[in-house]
TORLUM-42520 format. One record per residue (C-alpha): residue in three letters; x, y, z. Coordinates in steps of 0.05 Angstrom, whole numbers, plus 32768, in hexadecimal, padded with zeros to 4 digits. Each point is the difference from the previous one (the first is absolute). Example, Ala and Ser with C-alpha at 12.3 -4.5 7.8 and 13.67 -1.06 7.14 Angstrom:
# residues 2
ALA80F67FA6809C/SER801B80457FF3/
END
This chain:
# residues 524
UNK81BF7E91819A/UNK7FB87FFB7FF0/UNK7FE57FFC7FBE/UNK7FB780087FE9/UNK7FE37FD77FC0/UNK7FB880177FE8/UNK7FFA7FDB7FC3/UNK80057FBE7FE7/UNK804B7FED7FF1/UNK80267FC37FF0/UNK801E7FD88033/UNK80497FFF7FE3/UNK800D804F8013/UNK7FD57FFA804E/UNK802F7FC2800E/UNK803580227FEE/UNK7FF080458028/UNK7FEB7FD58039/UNK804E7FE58003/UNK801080478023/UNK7FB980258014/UNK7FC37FF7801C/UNK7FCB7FF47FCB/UNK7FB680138009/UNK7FCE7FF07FC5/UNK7FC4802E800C/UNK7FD07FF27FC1/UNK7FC6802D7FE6/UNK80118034802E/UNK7FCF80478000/UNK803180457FF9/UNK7FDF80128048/UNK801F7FC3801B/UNK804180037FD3/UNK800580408022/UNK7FFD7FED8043/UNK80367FC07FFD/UNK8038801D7FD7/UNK80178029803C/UNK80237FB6800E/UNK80277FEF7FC3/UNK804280147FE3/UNK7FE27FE27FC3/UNK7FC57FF77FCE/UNK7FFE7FD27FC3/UNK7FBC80037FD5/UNK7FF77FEA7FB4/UNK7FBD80307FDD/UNK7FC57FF3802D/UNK8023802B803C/UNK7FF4804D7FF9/UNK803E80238022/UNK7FEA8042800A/UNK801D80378020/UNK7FD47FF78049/UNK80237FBD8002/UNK804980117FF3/UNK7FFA80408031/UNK7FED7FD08035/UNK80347FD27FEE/UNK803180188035/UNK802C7FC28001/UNK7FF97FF47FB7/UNK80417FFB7FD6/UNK7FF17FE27FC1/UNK7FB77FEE7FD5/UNK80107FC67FCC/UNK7FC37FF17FCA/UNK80097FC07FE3/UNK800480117FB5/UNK800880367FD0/UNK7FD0803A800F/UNK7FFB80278037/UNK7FC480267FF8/UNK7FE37FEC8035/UNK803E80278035/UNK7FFD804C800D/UNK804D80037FEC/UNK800A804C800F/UNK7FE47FEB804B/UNK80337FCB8006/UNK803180297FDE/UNK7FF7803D8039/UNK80077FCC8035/UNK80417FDF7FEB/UNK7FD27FC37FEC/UNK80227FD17FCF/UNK7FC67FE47FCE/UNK80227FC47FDA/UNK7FDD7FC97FC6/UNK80117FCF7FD9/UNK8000801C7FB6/UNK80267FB67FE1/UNK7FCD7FD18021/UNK7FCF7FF77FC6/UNK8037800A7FC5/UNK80057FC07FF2/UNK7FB27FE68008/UNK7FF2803B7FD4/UNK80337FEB7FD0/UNK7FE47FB97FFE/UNK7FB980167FF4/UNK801280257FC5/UNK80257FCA7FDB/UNK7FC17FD4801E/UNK7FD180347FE1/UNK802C80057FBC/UNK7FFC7FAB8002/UNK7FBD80018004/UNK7FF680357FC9/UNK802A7FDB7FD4/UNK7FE07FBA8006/UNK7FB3801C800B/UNK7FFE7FD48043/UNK7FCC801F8023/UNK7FD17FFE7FC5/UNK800F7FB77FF1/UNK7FF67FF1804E/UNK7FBC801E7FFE/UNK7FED7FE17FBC/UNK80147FC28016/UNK7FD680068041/UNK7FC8800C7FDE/UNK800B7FBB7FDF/UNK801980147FBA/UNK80377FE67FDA/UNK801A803D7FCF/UNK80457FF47FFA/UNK800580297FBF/UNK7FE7803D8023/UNK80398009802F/UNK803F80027FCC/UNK8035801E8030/UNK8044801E7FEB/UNK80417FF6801D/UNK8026802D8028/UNK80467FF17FE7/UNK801D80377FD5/UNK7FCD80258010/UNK8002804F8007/UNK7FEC80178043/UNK80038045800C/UNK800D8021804C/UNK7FEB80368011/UNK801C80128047/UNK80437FDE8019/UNK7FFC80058046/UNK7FFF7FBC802B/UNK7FBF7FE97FE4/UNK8018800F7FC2/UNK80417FED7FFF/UNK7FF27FB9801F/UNK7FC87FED7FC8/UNK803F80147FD0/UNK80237FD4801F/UNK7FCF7FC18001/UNK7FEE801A7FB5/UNK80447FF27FEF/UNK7FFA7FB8801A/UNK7FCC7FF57FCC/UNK8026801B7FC7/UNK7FD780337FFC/UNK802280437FD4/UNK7FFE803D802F/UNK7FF480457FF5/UNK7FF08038803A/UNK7FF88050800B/UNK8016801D8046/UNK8022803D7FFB/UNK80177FF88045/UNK802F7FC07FFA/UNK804780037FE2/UNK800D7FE17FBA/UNK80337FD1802C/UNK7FC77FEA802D/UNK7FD77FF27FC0/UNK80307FDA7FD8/UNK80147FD1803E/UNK7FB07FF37FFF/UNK80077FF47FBF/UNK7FD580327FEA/UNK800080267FC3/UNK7FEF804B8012/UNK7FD5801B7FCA/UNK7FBB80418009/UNK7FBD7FEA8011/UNK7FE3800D7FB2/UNK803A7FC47FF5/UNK7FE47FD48038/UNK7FBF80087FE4/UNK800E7FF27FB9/UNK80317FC98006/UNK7FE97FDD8042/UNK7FD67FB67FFE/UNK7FEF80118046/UNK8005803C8023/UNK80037FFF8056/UNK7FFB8041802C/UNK802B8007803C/UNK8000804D8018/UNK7FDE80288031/UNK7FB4801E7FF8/UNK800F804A7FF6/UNK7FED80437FD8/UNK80397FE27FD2/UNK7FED7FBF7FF8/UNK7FAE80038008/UNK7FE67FE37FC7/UNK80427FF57FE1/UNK7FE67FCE7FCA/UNK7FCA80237FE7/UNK7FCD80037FCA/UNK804380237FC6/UNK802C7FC68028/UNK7FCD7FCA7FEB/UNK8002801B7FC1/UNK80427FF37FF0/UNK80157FB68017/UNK800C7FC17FDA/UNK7FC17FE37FE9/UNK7FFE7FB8802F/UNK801C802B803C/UNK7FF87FE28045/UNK7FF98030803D/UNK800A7FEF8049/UNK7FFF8035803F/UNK80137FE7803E/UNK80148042801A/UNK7FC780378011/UNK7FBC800C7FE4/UNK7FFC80427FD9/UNK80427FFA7FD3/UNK7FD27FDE7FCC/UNK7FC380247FE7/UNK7FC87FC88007/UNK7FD680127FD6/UNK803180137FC2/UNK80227FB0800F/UNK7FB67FE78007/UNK7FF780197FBB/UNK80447FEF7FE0/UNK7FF27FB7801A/UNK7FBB7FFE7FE5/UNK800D80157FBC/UNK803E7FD47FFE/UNK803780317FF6/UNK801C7FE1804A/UNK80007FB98000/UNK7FF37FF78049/UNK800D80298048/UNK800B7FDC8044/UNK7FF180358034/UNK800B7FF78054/UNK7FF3804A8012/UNK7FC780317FF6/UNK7FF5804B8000/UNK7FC77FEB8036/UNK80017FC9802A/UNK7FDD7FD48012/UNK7FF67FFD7FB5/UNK7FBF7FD98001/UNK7FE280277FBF/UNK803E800C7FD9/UNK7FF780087FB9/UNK803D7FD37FF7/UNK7FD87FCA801E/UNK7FD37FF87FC7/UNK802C7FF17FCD/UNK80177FB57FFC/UNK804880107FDD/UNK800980248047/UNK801E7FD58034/UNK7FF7801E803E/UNK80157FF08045/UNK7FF48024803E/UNK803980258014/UNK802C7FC88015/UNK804380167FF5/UNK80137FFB8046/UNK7FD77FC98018/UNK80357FCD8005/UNK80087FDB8046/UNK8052800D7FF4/UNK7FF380417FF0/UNK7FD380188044/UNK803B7FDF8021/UNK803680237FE3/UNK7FD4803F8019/UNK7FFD7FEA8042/UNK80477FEC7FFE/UNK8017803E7FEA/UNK7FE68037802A/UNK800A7FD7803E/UNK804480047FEA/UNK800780468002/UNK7FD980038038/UNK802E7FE08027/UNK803A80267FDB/UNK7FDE8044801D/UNK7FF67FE48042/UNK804A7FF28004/UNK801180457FE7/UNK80137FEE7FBC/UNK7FF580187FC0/UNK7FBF7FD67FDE/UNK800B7FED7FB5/UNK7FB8802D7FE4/UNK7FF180358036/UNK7FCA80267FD8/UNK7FF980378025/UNK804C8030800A/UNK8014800B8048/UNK7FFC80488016/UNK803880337FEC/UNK8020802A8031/UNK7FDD80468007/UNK8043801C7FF0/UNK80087FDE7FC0/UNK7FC080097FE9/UNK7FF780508011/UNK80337FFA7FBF/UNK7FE87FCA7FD7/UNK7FAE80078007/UNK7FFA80337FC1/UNK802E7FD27FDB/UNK7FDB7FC58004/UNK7FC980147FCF/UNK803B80187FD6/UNK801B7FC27FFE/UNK7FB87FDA7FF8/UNK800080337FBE/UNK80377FF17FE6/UNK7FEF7FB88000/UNK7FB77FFC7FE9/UNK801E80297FC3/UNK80307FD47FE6/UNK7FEA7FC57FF2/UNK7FCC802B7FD2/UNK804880267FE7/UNK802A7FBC7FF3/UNK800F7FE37FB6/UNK800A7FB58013/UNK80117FD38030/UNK8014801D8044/UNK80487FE4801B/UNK8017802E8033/UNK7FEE8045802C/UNK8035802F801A/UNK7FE880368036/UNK802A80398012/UNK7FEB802C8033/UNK802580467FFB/UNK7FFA802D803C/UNK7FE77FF78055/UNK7FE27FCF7FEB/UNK803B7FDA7FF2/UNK801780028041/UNK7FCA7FCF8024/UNK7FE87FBF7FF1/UNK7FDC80037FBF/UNK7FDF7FBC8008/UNK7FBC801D7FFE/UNK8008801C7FC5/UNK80237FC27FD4/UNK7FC27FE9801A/UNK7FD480307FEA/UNK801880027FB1/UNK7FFE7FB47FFD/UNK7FBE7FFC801C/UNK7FE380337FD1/UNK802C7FD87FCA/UNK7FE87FB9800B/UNK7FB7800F8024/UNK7FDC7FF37FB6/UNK802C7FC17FFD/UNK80057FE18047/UNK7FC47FE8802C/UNK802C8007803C/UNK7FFC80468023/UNK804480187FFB/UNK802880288035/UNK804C8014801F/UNK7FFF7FAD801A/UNK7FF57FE07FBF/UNK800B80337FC9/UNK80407FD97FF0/UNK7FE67FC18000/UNK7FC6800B7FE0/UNK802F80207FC5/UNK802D7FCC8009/UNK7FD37FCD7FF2/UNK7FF980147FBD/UNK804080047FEB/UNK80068053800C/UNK804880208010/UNK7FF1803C803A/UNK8039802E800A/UNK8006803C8024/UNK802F80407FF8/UNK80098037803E/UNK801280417FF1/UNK7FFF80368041/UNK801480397FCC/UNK7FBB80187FE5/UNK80047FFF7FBA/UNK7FCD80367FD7/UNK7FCB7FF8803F/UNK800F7FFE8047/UNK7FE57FBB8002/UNK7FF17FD17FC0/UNK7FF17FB67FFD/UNK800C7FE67FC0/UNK7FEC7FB47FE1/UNK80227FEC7FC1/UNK7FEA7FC47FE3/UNK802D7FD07FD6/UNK7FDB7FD87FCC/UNK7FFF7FDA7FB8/UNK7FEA80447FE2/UNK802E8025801D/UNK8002802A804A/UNK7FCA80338012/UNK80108033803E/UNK7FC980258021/UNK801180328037/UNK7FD9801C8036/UNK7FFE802F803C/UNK7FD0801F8030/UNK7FF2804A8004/UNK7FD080198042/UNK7FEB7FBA8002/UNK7FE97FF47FB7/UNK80277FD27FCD/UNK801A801C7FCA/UNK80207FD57FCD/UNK804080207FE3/UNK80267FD97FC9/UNK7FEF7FD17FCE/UNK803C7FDF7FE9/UNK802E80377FE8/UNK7FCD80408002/UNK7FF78023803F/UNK7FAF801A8007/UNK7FD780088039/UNK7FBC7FE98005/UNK7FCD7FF4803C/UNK7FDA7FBD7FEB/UNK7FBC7FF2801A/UNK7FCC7FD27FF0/UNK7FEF7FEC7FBB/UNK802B7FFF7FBA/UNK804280137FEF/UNK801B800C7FAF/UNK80407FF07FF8/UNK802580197FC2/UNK80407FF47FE5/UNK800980357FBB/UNK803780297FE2/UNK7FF5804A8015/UNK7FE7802D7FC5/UNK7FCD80357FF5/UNK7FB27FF18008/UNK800D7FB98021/UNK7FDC80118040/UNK7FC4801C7FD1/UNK7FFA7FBF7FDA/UNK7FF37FD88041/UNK7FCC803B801F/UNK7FE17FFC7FC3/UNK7FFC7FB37FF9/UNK7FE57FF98047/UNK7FCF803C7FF7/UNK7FDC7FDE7FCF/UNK7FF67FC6801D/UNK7FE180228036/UNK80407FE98031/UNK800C80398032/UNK804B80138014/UNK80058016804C/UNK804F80187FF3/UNK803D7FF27FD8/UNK80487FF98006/UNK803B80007FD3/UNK80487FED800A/UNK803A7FFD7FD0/UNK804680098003/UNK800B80397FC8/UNK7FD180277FCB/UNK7FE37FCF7FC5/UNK80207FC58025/UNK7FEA7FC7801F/UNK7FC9800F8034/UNK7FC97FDD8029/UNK7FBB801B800B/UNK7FD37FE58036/UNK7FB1801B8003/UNK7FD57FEF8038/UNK7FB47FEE7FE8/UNK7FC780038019/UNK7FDC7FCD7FD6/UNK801A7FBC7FEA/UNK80267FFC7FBB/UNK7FDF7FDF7FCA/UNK80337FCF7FE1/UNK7FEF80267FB1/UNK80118035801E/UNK80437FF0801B/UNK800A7FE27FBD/UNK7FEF80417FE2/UNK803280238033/UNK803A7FCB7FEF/UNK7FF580117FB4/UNK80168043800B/UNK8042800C7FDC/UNK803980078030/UNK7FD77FD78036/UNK80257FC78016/UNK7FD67FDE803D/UNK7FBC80088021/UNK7FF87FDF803F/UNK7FB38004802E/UNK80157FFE8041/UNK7FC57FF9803B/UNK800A80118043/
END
């Protein structure tokens, strides 16, 4: 076996590939000249410099398996490897724990003014009394996002004696508590929280996710520390908030541009910044490099690698049934975390029909990706979908049912959590989704991009009026509306599909309508 390496990685995994294969390091390589040598190898490991494009995986005609040492894999055409049968595997735990570290480092160093005394100091002052620190222990600190990042600084937090509070909607209450983390909404973390850290993806949900109404409602002496990804904190509203001293201090490794050489955050000295160093730990590049030659060598052997990001190929057989069911099931899941009161514990799928008959891998897959994708940095697919669920403490079950039940083919997700268990229901008519039953009312609707309405009311004359008329004046157009209930003046649902985004007075407005029991905005 031969085995290609085309950017810089750390000795520990090479040694340990070189054991069984032929290793050859190729540095600095140009695509033309990529092109031209991968003919030879059954493998290719790069980390981020490496662009593996399409050209170079078609004239790959030996390769097996592409490893990128780390978490991203932007830089890898993974449809191309995926129509070739090309396994693409990383190494999503290698910077966990340096990230981890840097936070509580950053936190320390928020806490005890360090880098401003070290400069002071420097400069040959003395000024003791301007650098008054605080103590961490019994502290609040406030988490928002308990994957591994997340989870491990609760850990270490704990060490310090530090009093813990988080918000992931995607971790069980069971998972939280054996953190030792009290699950509580953001507005809580906000209010009650010393210091607050951010540990969640960069996504329409979570872009500026501390914002300028966010600012405005923490703890006077707050302390704020990303670590995670530029963008989920508004700059220029923390800028401010630190300025006029309604945050204490921030400690920021990540920018929404970087290099971040002009940075407003870099002009105010209660700002500690550093430049994005989470993973720049010698232990943690060779963890990386340890890693995905692991699974390298796993692939090579024809086993199964631990974090295969891309999903091998599905049989053309299985998939002439499944294809218009994947979107159904990437529906179903984007929707309910939106849908869910609570903290998630557990998902049961039932398939009802043909498509109960064949492996329905792909599309576990496809509502736990759509489920997790605002939570979970990892792309998620048929290999890891359990893991990845698994990991935080989620319960996936599945139910098979040949007999069709109202449809000749429904997949159904039911989630189970502290609020109580929403169902959503879909199937695909000519090719289109249509989503068919929420929770106990059967409707039919054909989602498409933008905002959904969801309403929960008791059934009675000139409901549907009330909401038109709300919406009309506030200039909010409604492209269709659906009703479901179970009997006349009894409890119904009523889902509208907008065309405009719903101010939040106005949903306040709607939810003051007597008999109206819920109003949820849902965006697709």
């Amino acid at each position: 076996m031969k085995v290609l390496v085309t950017d810089p990685l750390a000795e520990d995994g090479l040694r340990l590939i070189r054991e069984t294969a032929q290793v050859d390091v190729k540095l600095g390589l140009k695509p033309e000249e990529l092109e031209r040598l991968i003919g030879d190898y059954e493998a290719l490991l790069v980390r981020s410099e490496t662009r593996v494009t399409r050209r170079i995986i078609e004239a790959g005609a030996r390769l097996q398996v592409i490893g990128r040492a780390g978490v991203g894999v932007d830089n890898i055409d993974l449809d191309a490897a995926t129509e070739r049968g090309i396994v693409v595997v990383n190494a999503p735990t290698s910077n966990t724990l340096a990230a981890a570290e840097h936070t509580i480092a950053l936190m320390m160093a928020l806490a005890r003014n360090l880098p401003q005394a070290h400069v002071s100091l420097k400069s040959g002052e003395w000024r003791r009394a301007e650098f008054m620190g605080i103590e961490l222990r019994n502290k609040v600190l406030g988490i928002i996002g308990l994957g591994r990042v997340g989870s491990e600084v609760a850990r270490r937090a704990r060490g310090l004696e530090m009093k813990l509070i988080g918000f992931d909607p995607f971790v069980s209450p069971t998972y939280a508590q054996n953190l030792g983390v009290e699950l509580v909404p953001t507005e809580e973390i906000l209010k009650r929280s010393d210091f607050i850290t951010v540990h969640t993806p960069l996504g329409d949900t979570t872009r500026n996710l501390i914002g300028e109404r966010e600012l405005s409602l923490v703890k006077k002496g707050c302390r704020i520390i990303n670590v995670a990804r530029g963008g989920i904190i508004d700059e220029e509203a923390l800028y401010r908030a630190v300025e006029e001293g309604r945050v204490a201090g921030a400690a920021i490794d990540v920018f929404t541009r970087e290099p971040a050489k002009d940075n407003i955050l870099l002009k105010s000295p209660k700002i500690i910044v550093t430049p994005h160093l989470g993973a720049s730990t010698a232990e943690a590049q060779a963890t990386a490099s340890l890693e995905v030659a692991e699974q390298v060598l796993a692939v090579l052997e024809g086993k199964s690698p631990r974090y295969a990001v891309n999903a091998p190929l599905v049989v053309p057989e299985v998939l002439a049934v499944l294809s218009p069911f994947v979107e159904v099931g990437n529906l179903l899941g984007k929707l309910l975390p939106q849908l869910v009161e609570g903290q998630m514990s557990a998902i049961t799928l039932r398939y009802h029909g043909e498509i109960a008959n064949v492996d329905t891998s792909i599309l576990r897959a496809s509502v736990i990706r759509g489920l997790l994708a605002s939570a979970s940095e990892e792309r998620i697919n048929l290999v890891n979908a359990h893991l990845v669920a698994a990991q935080r403490g989620l319960v996936i079950r599945e139910e098979k049912s040949p007999s069709p039940e109202t449809y000749p083919n429904l997949l159904s997700a039911e989630v189970a959590s502290s609020g109580g268990s929403t169902l959503l229901a879909g199937t695909s008519v000519r090719g289109q989704v249509h989503l068919v039953r929420l929770n106990n009312y059967w409707i039919d609707i054909e989602p498409t991009e933008g905002w959904l309405l969801f309403i929960d009311h008791h059934d009675q004359p000139g409901m549907i009026g009330r909401v038109g008329t709300i919406t009309g004046n506030a200039n909010v157009n409604i492209s269709f509306m659906e009703v479901g209930r179970q009997e006349a003046r009894g409890p119904a649902t009523m889902i509208l599909g907008l065309d405009d985004p719903l101010p939040e007075p106005v949903r306040q407005e709607i939810l003051r309508i007597p008999g109206i029991k819920t109003a949820r905005l849902v965006k697709l």
